[in-house]
C-alpha atoms as an extended CHARMM CRD file, in Angstrom:
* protein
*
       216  EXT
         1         1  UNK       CA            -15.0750000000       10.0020000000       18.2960000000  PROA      1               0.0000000000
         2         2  UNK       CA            -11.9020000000       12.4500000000       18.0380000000  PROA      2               0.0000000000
         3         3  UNK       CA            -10.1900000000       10.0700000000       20.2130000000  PROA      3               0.0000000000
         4         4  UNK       CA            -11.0380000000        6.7110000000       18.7030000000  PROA      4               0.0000000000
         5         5  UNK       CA             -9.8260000000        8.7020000000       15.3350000000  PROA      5               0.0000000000
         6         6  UNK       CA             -6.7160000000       10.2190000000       16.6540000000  PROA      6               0.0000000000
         7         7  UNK       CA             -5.7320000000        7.0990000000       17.9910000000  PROA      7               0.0000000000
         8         8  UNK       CA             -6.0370000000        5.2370000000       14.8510000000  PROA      8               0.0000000000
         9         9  UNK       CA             -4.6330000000        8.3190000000       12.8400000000  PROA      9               0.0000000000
        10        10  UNK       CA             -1.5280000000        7.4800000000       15.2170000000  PROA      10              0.0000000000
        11        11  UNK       CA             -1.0750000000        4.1080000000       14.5260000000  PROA      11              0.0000000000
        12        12  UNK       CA             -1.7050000000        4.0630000000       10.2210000000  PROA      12              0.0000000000
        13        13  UNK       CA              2.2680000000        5.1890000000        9.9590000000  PROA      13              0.0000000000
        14        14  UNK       CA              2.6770000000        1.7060000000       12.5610000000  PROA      14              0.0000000000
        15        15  UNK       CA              0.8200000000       -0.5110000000       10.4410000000  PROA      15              0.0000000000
        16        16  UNK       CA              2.6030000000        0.5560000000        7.1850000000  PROA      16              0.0000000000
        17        17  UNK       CA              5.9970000000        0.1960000000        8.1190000000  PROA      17              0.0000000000
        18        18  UNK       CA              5.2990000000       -3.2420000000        9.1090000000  PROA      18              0.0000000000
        19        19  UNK       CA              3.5170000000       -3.9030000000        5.7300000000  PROA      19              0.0000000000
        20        20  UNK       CA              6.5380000000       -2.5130000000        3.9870000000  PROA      20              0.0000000000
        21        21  UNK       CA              8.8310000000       -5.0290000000        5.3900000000  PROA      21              0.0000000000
        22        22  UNK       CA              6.3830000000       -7.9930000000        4.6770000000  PROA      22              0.0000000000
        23        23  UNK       CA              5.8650000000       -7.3840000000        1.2580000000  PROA      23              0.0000000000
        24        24  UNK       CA              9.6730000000       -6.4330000000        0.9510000000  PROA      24              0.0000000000
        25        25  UNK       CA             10.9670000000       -9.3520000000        1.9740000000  PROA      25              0.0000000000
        26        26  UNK       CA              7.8640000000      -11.9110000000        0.5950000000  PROA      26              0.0000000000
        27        27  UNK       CA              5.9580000000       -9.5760000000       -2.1840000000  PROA      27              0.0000000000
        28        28  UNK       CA              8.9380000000       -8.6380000000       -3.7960000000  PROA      28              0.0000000000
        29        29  UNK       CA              9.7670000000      -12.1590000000       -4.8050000000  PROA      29              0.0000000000
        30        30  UNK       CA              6.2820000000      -13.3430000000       -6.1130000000  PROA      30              0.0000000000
        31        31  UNK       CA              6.3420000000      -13.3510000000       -9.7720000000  PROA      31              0.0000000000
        32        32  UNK       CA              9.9990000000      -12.8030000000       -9.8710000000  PROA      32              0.0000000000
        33        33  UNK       CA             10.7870000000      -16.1740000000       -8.4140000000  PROA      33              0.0000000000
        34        34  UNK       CA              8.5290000000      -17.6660000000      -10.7470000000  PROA      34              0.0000000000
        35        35  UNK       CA              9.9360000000      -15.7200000000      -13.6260000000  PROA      35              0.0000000000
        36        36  UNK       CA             13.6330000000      -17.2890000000      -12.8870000000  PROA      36              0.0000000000
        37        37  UNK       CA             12.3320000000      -20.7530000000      -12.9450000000  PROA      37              0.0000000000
        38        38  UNK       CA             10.5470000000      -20.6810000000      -15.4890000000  PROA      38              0.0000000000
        39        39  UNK       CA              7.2290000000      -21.8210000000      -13.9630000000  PROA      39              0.0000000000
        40        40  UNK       CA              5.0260000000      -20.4550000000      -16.6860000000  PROA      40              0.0000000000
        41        41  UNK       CA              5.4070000000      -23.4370000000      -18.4980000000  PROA      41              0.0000000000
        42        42  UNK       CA              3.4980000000      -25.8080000000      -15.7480000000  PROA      42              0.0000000000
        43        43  UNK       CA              1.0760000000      -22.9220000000      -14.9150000000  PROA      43              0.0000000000
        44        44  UNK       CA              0.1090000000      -22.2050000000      -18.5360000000  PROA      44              0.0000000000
        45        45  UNK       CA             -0.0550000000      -25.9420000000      -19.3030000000  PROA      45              0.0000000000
        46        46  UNK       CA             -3.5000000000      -26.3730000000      -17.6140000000  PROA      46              0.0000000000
        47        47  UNK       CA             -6.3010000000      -23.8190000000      -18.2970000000  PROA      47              0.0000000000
        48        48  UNK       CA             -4.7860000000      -21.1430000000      -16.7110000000  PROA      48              0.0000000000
        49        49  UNK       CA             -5.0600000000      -17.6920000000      -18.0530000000  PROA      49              0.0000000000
        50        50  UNK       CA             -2.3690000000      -15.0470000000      -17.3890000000  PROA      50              0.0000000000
        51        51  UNK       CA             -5.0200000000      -12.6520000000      -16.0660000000  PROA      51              0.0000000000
        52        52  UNK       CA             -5.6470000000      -15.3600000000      -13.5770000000  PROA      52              0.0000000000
        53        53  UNK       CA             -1.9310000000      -15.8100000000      -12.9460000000  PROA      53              0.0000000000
        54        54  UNK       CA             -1.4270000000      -11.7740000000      -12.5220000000  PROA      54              0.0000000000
        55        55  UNK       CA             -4.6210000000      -11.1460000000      -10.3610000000  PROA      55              0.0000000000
        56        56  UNK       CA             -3.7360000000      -14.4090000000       -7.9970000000  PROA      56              0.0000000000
        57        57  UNK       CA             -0.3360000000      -13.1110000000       -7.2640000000  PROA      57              0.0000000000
        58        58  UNK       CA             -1.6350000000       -9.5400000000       -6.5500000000  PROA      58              0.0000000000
        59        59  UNK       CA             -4.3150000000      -10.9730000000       -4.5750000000  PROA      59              0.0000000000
        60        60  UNK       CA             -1.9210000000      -12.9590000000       -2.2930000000  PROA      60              0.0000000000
        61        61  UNK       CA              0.5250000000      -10.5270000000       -2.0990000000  PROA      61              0.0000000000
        62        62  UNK       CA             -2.2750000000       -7.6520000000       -0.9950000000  PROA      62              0.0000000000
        63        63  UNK       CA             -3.4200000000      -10.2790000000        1.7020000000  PROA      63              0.0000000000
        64        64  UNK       CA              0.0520000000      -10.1710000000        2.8300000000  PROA      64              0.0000000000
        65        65  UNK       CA              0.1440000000       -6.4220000000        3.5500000000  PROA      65              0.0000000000
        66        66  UNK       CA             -3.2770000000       -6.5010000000        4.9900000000  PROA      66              0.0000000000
        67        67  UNK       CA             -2.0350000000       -8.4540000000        7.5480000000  PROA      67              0.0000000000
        68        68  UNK       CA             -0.7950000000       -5.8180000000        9.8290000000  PROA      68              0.0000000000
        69        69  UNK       CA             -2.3340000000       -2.6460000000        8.0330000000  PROA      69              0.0000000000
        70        70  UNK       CA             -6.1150000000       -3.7500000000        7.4460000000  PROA      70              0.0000000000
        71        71  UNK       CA             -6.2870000000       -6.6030000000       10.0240000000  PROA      71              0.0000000000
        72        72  UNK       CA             -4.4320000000       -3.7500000000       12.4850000000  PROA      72              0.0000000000
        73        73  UNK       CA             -6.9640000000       -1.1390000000       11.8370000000  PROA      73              0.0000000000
        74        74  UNK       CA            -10.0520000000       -2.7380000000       11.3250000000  PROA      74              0.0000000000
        75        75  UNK       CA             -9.5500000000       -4.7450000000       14.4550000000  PROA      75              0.0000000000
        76        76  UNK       CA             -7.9690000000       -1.5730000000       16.7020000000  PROA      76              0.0000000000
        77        77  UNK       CA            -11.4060000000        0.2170000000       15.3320000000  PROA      77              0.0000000000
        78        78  UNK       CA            -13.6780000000       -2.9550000000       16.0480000000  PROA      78              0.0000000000
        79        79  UNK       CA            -11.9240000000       -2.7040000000       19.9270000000  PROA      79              0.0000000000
        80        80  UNK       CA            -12.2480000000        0.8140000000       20.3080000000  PROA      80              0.0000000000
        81        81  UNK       CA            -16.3130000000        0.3310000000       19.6950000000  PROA      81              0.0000000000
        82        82  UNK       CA            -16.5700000000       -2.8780000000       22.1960000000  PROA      82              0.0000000000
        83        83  UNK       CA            -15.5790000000       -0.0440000000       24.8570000000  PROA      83              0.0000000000
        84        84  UNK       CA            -17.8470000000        2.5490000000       24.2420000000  PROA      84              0.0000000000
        85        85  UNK       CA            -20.4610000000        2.8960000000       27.3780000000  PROA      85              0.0000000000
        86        86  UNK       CA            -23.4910000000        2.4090000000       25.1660000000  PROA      86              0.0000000000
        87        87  UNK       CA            -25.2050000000        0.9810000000       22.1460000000  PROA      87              0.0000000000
        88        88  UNK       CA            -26.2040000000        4.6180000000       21.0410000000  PROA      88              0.0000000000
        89        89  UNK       CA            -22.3770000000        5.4890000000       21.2690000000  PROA      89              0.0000000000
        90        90  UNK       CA            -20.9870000000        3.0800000000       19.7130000000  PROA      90              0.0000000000
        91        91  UNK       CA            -23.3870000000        3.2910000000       16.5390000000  PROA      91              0.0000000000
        92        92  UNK       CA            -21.8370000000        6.9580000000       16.5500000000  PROA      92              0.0000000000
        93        93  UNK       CA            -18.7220000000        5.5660000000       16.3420000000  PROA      93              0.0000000000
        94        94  UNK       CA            -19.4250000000        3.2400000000       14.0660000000  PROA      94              0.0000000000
        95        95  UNK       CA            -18.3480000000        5.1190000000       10.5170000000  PROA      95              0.0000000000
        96        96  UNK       CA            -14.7990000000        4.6250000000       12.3650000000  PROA      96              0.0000000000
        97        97  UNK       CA            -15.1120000000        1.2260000000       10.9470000000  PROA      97              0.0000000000
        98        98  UNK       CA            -16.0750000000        1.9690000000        7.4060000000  PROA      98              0.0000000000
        99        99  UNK       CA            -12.4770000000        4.3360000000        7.3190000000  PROA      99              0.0000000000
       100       100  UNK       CA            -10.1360000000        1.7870000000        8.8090000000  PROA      100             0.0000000000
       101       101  UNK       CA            -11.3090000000       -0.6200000000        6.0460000000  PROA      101             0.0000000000
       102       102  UNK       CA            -11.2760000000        2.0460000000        3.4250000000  PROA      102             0.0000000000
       103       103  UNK       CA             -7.7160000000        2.8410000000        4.3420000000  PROA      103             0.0000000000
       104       104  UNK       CA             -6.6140000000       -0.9230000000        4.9260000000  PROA      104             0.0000000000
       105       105  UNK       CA             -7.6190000000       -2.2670000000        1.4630000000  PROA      105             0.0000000000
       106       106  UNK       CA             -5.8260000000        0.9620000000       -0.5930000000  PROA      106             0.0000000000
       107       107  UNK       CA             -2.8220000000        0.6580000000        1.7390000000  PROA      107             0.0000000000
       108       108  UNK       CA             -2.4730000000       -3.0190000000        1.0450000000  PROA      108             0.0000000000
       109       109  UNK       CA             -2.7750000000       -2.2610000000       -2.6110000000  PROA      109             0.0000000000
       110       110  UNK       CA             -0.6340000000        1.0760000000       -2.2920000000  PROA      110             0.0000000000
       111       111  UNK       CA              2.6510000000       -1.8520000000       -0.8570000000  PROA      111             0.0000000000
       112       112  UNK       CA              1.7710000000       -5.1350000000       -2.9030000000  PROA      112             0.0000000000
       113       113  UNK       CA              1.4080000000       -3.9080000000       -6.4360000000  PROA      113             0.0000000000
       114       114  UNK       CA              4.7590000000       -2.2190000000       -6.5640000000  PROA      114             0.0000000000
       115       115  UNK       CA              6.2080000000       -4.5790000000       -4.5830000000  PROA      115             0.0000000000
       116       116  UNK       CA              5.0930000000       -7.3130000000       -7.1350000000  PROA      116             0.0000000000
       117       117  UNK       CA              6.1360000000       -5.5690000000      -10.3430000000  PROA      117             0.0000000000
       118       118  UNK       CA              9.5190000000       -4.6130000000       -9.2660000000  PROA      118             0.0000000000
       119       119  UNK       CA              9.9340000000       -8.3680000000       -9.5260000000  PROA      119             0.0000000000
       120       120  UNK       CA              8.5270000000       -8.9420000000      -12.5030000000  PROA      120             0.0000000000
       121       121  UNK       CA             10.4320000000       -6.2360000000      -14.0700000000  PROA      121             0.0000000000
       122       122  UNK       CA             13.8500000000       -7.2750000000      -13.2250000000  PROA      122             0.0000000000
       123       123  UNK       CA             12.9170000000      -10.9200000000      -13.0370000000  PROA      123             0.0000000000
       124       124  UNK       CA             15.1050000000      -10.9570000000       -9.6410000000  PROA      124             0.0000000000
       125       125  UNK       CA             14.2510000000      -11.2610000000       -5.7940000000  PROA      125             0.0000000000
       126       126  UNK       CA             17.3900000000       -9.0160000000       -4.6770000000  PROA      126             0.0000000000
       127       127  UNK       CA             17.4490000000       -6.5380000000       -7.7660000000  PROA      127             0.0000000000
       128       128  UNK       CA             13.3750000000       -6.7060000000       -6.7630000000  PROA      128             0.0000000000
       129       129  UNK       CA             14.3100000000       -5.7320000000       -3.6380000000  PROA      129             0.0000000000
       130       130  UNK       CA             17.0340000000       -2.7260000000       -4.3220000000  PROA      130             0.0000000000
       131       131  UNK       CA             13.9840000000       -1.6940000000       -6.6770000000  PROA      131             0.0000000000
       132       132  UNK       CA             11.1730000000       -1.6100000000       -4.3380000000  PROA      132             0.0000000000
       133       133  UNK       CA             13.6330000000       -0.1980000000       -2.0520000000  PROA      133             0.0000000000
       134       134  UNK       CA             14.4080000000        2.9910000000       -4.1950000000  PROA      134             0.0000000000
       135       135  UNK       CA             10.8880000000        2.8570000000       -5.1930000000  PROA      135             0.0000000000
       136       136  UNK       CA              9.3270000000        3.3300000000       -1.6140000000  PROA      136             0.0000000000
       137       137  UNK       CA             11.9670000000        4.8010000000        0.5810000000  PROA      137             0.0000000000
       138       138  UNK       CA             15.1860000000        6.5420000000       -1.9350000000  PROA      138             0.0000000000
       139       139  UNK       CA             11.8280000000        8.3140000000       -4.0650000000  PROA      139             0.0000000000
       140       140  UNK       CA             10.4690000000        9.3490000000       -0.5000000000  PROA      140             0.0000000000
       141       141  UNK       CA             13.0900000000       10.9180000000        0.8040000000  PROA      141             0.0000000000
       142       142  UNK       CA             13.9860000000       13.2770000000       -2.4430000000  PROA      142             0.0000000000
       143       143  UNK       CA             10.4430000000       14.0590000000       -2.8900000000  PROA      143             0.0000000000
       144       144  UNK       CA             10.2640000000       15.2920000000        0.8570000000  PROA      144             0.0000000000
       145       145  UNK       CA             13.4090000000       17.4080000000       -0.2090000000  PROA      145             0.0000000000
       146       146  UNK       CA             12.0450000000       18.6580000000       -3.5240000000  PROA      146             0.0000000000
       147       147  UNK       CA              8.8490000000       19.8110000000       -1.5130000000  PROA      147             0.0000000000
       148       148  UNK       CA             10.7390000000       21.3690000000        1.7450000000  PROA      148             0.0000000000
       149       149  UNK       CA             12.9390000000       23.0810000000       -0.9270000000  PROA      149             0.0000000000
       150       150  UNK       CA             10.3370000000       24.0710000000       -3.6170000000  PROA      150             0.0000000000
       151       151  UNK       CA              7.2290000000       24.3110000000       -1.2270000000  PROA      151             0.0000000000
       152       152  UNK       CA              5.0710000000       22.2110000000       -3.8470000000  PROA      152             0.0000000000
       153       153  UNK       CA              4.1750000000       19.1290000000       -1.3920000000  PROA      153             0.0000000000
       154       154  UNK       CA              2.1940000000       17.3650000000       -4.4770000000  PROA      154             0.0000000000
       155       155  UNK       CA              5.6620000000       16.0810000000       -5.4160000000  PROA      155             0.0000000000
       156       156  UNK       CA              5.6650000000       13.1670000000       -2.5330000000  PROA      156             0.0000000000
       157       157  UNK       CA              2.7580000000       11.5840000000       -4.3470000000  PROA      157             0.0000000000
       158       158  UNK       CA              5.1820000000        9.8810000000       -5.8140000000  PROA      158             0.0000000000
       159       159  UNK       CA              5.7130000000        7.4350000000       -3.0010000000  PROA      159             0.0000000000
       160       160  UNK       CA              2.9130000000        5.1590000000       -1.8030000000  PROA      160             0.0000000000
       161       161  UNK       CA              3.7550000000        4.7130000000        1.9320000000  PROA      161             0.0000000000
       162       162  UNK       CA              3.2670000000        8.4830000000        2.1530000000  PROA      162             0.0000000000
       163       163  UNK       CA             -0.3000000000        8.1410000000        0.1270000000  PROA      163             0.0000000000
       164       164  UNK       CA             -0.8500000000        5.7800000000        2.7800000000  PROA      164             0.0000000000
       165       165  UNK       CA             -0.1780000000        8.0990000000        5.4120000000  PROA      165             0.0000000000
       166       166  UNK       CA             -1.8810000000       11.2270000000        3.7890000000  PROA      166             0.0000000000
       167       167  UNK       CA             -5.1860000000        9.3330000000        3.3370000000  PROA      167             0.0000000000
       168       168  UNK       CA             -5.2200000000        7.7840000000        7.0080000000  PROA      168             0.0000000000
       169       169  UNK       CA             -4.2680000000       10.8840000000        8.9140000000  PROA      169             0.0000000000
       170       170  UNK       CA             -7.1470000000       12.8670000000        6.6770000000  PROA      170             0.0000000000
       171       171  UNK       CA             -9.5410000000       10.3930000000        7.4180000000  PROA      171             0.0000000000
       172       172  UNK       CA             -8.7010000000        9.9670000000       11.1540000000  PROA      172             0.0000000000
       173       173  UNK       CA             -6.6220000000       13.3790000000       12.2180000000  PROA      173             0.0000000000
       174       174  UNK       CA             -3.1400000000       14.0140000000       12.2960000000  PROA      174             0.0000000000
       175       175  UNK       CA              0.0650000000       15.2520000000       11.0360000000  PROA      175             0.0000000000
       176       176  UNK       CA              0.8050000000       16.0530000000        7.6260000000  PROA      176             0.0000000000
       177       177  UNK       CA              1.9840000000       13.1630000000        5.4380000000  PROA      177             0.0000000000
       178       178  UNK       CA              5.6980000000       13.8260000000        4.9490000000  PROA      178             0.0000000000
       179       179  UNK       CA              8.4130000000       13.7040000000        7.5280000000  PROA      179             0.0000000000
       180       180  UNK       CA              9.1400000000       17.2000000000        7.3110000000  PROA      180             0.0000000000
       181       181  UNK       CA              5.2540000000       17.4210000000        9.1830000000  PROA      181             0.0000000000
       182       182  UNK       CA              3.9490000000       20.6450000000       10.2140000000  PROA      182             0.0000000000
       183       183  UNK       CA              6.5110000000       22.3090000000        6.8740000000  PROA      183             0.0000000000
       184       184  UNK       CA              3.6740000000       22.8880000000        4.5670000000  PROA      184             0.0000000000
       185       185  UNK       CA              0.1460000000       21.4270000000        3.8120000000  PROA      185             0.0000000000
       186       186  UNK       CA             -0.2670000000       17.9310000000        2.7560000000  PROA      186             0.0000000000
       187       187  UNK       CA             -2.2840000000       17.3230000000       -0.9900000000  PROA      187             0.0000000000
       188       188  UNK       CA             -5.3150000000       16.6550000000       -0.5810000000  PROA      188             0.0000000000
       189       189  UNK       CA             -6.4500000000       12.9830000000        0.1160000000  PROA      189             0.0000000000
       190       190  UNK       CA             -7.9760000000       12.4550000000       -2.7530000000  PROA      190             0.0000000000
       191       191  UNK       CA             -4.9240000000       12.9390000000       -5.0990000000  PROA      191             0.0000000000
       192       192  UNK       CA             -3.3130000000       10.3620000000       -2.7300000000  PROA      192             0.0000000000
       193       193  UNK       CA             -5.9620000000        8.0600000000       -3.9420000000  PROA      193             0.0000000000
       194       194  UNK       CA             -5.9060000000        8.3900000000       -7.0380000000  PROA      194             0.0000000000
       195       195  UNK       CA             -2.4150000000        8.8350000000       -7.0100000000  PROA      195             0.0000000000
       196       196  UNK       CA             -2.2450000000        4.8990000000       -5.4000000000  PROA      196             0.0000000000
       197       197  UNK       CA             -5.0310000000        3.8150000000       -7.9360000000  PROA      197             0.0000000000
       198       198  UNK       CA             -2.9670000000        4.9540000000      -10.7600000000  PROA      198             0.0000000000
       199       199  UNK       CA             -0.0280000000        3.1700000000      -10.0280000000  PROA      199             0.0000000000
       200       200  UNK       CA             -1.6040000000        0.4110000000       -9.0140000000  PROA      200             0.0000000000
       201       201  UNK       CA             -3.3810000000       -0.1750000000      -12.3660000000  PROA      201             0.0000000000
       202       202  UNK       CA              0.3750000000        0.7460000000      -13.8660000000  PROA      202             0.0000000000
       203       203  UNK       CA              2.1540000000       -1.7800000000      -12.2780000000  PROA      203             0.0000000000
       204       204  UNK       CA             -0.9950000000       -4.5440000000      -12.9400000000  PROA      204             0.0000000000
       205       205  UNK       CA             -0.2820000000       -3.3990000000      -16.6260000000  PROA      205             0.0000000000
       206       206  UNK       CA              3.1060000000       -4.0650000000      -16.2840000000  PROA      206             0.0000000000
       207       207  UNK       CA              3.2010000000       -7.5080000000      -14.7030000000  PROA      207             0.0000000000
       208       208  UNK       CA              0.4560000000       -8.6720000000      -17.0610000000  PROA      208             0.0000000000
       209       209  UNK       CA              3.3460000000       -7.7390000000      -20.1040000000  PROA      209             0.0000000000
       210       210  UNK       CA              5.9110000000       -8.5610000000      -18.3420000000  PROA      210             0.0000000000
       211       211  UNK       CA              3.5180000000      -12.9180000000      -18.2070000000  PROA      211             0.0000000000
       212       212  UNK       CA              2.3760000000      -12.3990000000      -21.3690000000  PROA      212             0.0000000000
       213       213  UNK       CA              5.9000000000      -12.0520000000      -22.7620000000  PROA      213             0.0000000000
       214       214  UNK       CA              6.9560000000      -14.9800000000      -20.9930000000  PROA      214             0.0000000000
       215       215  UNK       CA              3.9960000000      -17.0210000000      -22.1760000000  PROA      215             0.0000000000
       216       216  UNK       CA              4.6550000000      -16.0870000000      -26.2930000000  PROA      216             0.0000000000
């Protein structure tokens, strides 16, 4: 069991950084492409509501991250259990499962909702981009200064790739979340949840403005 976890724990920080570059280079332009061509107009002319609009894009763009982060887990965690020696072992192994889909689906939503309202924001895919950009790696990397320099590690909840990393290394074993690991103790996984919940339902909030705007 420690092994099939520690394994996984290993590969979360794997899985994210190729999610990161998916929806940075696809997610980021989702509703911002649509936004600069003014395809609200076609959308809205048939019985399309903007909630629909918003939670379609969000949906597609999540499936996009979850292609290497869910699919990556669930399916590593699914192998790990068709090698166990026995039916009785692998059931034991089996809430293995259960985490690397708990971690895939907030993961996915951690990358694609921030990823998607950095382009509705600025209504452009590169200034998405440069957004997303300082959103996910520029905020990282002064909130793992603030907290090496201040010792108060609840700082780099700011950034969702480490959220992602906090809750998978809780829930499977590993190093701390920031890359200063081993400097001081990681928050607790459960602020990193609701720390990616809360910003998730923030930048839904915002993109559903940012279409109803457009539509008035």
């Amino acid at each position: 069991m420690l092994k099939v976890a520690a394994t996984l724990g290993e590969m979360v920080s794997a899985f994210v950084w190729q999610s990161f570059i998916l929806v940075l280079m696809f997610g980021c332009s989702a509703v911002a492409s649509d936004l600069r061509l003014g395809a609200f107009q076609f959308y809205f002319s048939r019985p399309i509501f903007p909630r629909h609009y918003v939670a379609g894009k969000l949906l597609g763009v999540s499936l996009l991250a979850a292609i290497p982060l869910f699919c990556g887990l669930v399916l590593l965690a699914l192998f790990r259990l068709l090698l166990a020696p026995s039916f009785t072992d692998a059931l034991a192994h089996s809430p293995v499962v259960l985490k690397a889909i708990a971690v895939g689906l907030l993961g996915s939503v951690a990358l694609a909702f921030p990823a998607a309202a950095s382009g509705a924001l600025l209504k452009n895919r590169w200034g998405a981009f440069a957004l997303f950009t300082v959103f996910t790696l520029v905020a990282r990397g002064l909130a793992s200064l603030f907290a090496v320099s201040f010792d108060f590690p609840y700082v780099g909840l700011v950034s969702p790739i480490d959220n992602v990393q906090n809750i998978g290394h809780a829930f499977f074993g590993g190093f701390a979340f920031l890359p200063q690991r081993g400097m001081f103790a990681a928050p607790p996984a459960w602020m990193s949840i609701a720390a990616v919940l809360a910003t998730s339902a923030l930048c839904a909030l915002l993109i559903g403005w940012r279409v109803r705007s457009v539509e008035a």
